[in-house]
C-alpha positions as CSV (number, residue, x, y, z in Angstrom):
1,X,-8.0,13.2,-15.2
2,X,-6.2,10.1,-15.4
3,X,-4.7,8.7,-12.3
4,X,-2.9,5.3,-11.4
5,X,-1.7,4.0,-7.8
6,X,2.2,5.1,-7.3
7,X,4.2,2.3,-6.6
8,X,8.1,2.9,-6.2
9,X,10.3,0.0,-5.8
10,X,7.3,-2.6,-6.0
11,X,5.4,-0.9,-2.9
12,X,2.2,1.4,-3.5
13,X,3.7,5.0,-2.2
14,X,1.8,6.6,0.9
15,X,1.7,10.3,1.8
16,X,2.4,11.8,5.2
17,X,-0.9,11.2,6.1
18,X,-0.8,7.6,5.4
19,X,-3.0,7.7,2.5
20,X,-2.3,5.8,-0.9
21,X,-0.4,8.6,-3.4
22,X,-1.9,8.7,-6.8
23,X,0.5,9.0,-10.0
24,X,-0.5,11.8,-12.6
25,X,1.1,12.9,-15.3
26,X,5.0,12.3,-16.4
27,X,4.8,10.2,-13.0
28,X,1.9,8.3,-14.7
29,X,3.3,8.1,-18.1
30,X,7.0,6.4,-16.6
31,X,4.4,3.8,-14.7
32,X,2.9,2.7,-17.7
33,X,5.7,2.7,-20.2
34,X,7.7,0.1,-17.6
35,X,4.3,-1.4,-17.0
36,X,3.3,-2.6,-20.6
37,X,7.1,-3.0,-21.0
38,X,7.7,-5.6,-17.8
39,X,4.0,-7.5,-18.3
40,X,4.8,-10.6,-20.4
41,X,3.1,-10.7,-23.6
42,X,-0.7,-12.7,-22.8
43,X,-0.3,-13.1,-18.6
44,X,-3.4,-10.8,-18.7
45,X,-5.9,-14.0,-19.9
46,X,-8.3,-10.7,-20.1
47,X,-5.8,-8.8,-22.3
48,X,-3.9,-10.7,-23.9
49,X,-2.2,-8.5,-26.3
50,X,-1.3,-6.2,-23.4
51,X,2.5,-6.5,-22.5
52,X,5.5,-6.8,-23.8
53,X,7.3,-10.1,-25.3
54,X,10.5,-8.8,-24.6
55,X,11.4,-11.6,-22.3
56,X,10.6,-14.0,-24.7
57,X,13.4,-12.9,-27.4
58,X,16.3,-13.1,-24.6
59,X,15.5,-16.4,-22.5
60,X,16.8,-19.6,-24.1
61,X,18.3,-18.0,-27.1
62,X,21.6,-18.0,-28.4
63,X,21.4,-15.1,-31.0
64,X,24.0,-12.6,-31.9
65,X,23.7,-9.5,-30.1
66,X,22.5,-7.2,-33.4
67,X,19.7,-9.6,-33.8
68,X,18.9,-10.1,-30.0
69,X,19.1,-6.2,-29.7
70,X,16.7,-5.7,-32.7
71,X,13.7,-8.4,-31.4
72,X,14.0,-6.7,-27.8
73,X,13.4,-3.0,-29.7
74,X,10.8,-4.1,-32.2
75,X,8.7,-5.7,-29.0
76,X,9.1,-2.8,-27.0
77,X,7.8,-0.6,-30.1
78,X,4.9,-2.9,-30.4
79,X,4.0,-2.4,-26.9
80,X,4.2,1.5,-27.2
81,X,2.4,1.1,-29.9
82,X,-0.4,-1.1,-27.8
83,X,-0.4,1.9,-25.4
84,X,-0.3,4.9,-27.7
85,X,-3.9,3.1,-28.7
86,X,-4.9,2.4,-25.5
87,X,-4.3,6.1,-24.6
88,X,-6.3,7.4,-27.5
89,X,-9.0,5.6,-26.6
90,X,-9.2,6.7,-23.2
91,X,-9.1,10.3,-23.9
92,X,-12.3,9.1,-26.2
93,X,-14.1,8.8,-22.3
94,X,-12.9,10.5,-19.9
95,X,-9.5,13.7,-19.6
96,X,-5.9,12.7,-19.8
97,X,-3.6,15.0,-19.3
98,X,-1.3,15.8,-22.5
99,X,2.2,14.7,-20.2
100,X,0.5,11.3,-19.6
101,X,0.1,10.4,-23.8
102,X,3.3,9.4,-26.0
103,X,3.1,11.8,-28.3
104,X,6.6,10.0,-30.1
105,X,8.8,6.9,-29.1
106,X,12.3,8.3,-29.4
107,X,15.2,6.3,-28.4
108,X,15.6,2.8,-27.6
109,X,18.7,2.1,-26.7
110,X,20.1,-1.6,-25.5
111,X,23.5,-2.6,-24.3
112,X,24.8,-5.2,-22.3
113,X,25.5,-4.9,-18.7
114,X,29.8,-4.7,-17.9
115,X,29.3,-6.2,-14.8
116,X,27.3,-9.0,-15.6
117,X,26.5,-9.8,-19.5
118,X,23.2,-11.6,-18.7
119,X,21.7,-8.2,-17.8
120,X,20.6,-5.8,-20.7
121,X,20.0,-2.1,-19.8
122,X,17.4,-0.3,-21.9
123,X,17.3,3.1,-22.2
124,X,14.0,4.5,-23.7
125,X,13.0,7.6,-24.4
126,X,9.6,9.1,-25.0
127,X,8.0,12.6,-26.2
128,X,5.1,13.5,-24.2
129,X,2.0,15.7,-26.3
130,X,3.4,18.4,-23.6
131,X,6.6,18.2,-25.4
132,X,8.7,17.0,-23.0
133,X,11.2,14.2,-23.4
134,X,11.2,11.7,-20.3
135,X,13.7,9.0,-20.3
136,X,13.5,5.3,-18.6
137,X,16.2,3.2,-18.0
138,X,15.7,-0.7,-16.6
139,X,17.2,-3.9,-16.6
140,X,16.5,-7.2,-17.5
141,X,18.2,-10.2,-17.0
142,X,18.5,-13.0,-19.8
């Protein structure tokens, strides 16, 4: 099976017993989506298709909000893409579970913050091969 550290709130989750807590599953699936999504595009210099160049389409640019809102969802499908391939070639060596692989990228939904417009909130929602929807909602900030 596939596994991943949990990390909630930018700290690796322990259990009660003070041991590190391993994500499966639709816990595993959430960690990668915002993973890939939050990696900029070539920071891995040993992947450097891995990520997501979402940050590069809002920072510096003065674009109306259609255009800005259609760059951030195209990079974010890219990425799921990226992983969607990444996935099937893991089950090629070793079990992943079928709520750990996008089976279909649903939703992606972006709209600016009320509070503050420099934040974007991005809803995203995935079908798992278990056929289950999960949804993620982040932040970024332009």
């Amino acid at each position: 099976m596939s596994f991943d550290l949990e990390i909630v709130d930018s700290d690796l989750k322990l259990k009660s017993d003070g041991t590190l807590k391993i994500a499966v599953d639709t816990v595993k699936l959430r960690q990668d989506l915002l993973k890939i999504i939050l990696t900029s595009l070539g920071s891995n210099k040993f992947h450097p298709w891995y990520g997501c160049a979402v940050g590069e389409n809002i920072i510096g640019k003065n674009l109306p909000q259609n255009l800005l809102e259609e760059d951030i969802r195209s990079s974010i499908s890219q990425s799921l893409d990226n992983l969607k391939t990444l996935q099937l070639a893991q089950v090629s060596t070793q079990r992943v579970s079928l709520a750990e692989q996008i089976a279909e990228v649903g939703d992606i939904n972006i709209g600016r913050s009320p509070a503050d417009q420099r934040q974007l909130n991005i809803i995203l929602s995935v079908l798992t091969r278990r056929l289950s929807k999960i949804e993620e909602i982040f932040t970024i900030t332009s």
